[in-house]
N, C-alpha and C positions, 0 to 999 in steps of 0.2 A: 485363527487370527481375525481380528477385527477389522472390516475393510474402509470403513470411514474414519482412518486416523489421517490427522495433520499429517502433512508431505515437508515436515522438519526440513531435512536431506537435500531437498531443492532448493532448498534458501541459503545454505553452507557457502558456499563461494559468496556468493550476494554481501554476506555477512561479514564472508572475511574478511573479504575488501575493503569494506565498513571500518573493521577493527583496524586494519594494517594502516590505513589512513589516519585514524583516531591516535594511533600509537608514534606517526609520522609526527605529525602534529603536536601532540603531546611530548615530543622528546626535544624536538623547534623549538617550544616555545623555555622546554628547563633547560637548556643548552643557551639558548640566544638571551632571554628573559632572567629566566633564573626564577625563583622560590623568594618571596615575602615574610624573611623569619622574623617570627615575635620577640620579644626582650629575652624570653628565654634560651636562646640560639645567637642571637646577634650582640646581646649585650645593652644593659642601657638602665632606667629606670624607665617604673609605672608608677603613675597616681593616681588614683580615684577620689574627683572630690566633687560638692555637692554646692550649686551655687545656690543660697536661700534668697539673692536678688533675682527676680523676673527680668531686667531688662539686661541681665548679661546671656550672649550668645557666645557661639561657638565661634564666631569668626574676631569676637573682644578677645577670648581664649586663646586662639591661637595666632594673634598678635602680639600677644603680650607675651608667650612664650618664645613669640620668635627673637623678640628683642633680646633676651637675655644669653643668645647665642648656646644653645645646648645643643648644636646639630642639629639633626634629622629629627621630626617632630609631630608627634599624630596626636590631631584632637578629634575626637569623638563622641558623639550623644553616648550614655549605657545605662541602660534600663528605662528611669522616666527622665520625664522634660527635664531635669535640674538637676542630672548627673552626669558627670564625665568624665571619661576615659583617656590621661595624655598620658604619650610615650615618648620619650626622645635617650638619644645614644649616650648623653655627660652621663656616668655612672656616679652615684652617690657617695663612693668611696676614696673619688678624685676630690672631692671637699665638703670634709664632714658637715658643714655650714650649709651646705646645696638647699636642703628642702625650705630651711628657715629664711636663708634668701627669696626664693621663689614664692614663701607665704608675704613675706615682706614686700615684696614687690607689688605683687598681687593685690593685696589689699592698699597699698599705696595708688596703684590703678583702677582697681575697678569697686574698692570699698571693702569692706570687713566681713560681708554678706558671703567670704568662700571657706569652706570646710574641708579640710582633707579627711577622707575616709579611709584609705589605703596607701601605704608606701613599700614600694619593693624593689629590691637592687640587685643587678646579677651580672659580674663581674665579667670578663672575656676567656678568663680561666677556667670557670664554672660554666660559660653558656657555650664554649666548645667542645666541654665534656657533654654536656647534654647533647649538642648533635651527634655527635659521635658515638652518645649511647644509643641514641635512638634509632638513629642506621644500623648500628650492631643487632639491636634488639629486630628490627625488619628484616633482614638477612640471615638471624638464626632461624627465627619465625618460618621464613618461605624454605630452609634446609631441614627443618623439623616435619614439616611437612610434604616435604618431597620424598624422605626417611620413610615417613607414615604409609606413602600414597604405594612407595616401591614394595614395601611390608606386605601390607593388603590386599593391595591388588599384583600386576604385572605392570612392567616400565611402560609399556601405551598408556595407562591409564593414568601412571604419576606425570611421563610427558603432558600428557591433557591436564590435568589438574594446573601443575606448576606453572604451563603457561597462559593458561586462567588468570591463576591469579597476580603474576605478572601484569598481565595484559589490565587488572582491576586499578593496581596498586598504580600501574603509570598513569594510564586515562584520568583518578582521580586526583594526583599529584598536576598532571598536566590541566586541570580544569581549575586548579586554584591557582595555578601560574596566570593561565588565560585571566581569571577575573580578580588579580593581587588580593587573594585572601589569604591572611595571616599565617603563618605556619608558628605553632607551638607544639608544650609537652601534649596536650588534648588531641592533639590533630594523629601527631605520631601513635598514642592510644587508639581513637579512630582509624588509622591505618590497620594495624594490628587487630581491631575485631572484622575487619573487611575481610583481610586474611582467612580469618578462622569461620565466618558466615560467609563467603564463595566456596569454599572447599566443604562445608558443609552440604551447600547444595549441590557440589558435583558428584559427592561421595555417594548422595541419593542416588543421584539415576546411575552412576556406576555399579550400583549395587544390584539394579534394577537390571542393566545392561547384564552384568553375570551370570544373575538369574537365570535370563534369557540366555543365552549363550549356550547355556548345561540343557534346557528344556528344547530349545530348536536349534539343534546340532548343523541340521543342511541348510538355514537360511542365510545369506551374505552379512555381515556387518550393517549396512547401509540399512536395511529394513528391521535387525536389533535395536540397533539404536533409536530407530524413528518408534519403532513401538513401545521402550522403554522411557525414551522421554515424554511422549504421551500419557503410559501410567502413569508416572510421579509431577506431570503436570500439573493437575489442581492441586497437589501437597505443595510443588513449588509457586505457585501466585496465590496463594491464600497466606501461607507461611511471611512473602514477601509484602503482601498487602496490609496485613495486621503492622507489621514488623512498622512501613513506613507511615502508617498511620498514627503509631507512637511517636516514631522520630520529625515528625512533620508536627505534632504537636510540641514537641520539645523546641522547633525551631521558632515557633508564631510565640510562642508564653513563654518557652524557659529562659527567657532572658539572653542580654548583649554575652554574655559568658559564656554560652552553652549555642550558641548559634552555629561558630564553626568547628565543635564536633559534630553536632544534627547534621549541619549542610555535608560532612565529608561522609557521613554516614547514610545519609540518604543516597546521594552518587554513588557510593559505593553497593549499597544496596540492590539501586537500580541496575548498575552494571556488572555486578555479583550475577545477579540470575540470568542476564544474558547472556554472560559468556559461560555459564554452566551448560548453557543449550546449544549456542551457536559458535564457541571456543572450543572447552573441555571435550567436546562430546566428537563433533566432527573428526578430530586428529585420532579415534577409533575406528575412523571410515579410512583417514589416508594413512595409516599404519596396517590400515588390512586386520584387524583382529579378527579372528574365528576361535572356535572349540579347541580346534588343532595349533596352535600357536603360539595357546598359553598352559600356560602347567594344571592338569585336569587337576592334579593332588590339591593346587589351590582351588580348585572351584570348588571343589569335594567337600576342603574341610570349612570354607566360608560360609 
């Protein structure tokens, strides 16, 4: 064995504490706060439209739609200087007339210089199905994988996994609470590749961990694992560094659209590979794994 490896192990508690806090906090703020759903969840119309006058701002915008009483109502810049993205809860299907009103008005207000480029409508019916699907789809997701992790390996190591990625999925739900970013169909997609890129990385060093396991039969758990998540340490921050160097690009250029999947993907990213290391991995230290514990057959035939 190698005797200059990281001291992982020592840091475990350190860490937890970290998490169990993080996880405190992040459930505070979805309980007390609540989640920031998009049109597609809450219900409402979107507009995209394109002001070809210079001297209208976002604050002409969203004056002028406050007047027309549409409820709750979001303006904002999207993409360049002279595009914009409003939202608000009057559904388009409350009065066929809505959008032709609002171009009327509009141009009665701030001149004829505005474009609509996009209209979309999503009804209360339709956008509680969408939550509802999206939770469903999260829920099979983390039991498919739990499925997977019991298959594979032994229940320590599914325990370690599932509540990995638990711990991934609150922290980044709890982080869009904290700074009221949007929740859409995009973000729930994003959830769901966090899922499947955490458990990817824990399957790593659980694989690694085995290994070891079948190869140094008299060593404790606690110095497996430290020497296991060593091995497959450069695989895991090279992996993770490439990875967020796409999705950080995606966030700076790919546009108002794609912002907050990058941004849920990048957290997720980040906090993916941490709790592979200082999550997933520990709860093989306080489950006690050894050679003896788990089914040699499985280590045999892995």
């Amino acid at each position: 064995m190698a005797k200059n490896l990281i001291s992982f192990n020592k840091y475990y508690k350190t860490f937890n504490i970290i998490s169990i806090l993080l996880i405190a906090g992040s459930l505070f703020l979805l309980l007390f706060k609540g989640l920031n759903y998009g049109v597609d969840f809450k219900g409402g119309t979107l507009i995209e439209l394109r002001a070809k006058d210079s001297q209208i701002t976002i604050s002409n915008l969203r004056q002028e739609f406050f007047k027309m009483n549409l409820g709750d109502v979001s303006v904002k810049k999207f993409g360049n200087e002279s595009d914009y993205l409003i939202k608000f809860e009057k559904k388009q299907n409350d009065n066929k007339n809505l959008i032709e009103e609002i171009k009327s008005n509009l141009t009665k207000s701030l001149g004829s210089g505005i474009n609509f480029r996009r209209v979309e409508s999503v009804g209360p019916k339709v956008s509680s199905e969408l939550l509802k699907s999206g939770v469903i789809a999260i829920v099979l997701s983390l039991a498919a994988m739990l499925i997977y992790i019991w298959i594979r390996f032994e229940w320590q190591f599914s325990l370690g996994a599932i509540i990995a990625i638990i711990h991934d999925v609150i922290i980044t739900l709890g982080i869009f609470s904290f700074l009221s970013y949007e929740i859409n169909l995009s973000i729930v997609a994003a959830v769901l590749t966090i899922v499947g890129y955490s458990m990817n990385d824990t399957v790593v060093i659980f694989d690694r961990v085995r290994e070891n396991l079948k190869k140094y039969t008299k060593i404790p758990i606690s110095d497996i694992s430290n020497m296991s998540t060593h091995d497959t340490l450069s695989r895991t921050l090279i992996t993770s560094l490439t990875t967020l160097l796409a999705l950080f690009s995606i966030y700076f250029f790919g546009g108002e659209i794609l912002k907050g999947f990058s941004f849920a993907m990048i957290i997720g990213v980040i906090v993916g590979t941490y709790s592979s290391i200082f999550v997933a991995t520990p709860i093989l230290n306080y489950t006690n794994v050894s050679y003896k514990t788990i089914s040699k057959e499985n280590i045999e035939n892995n």
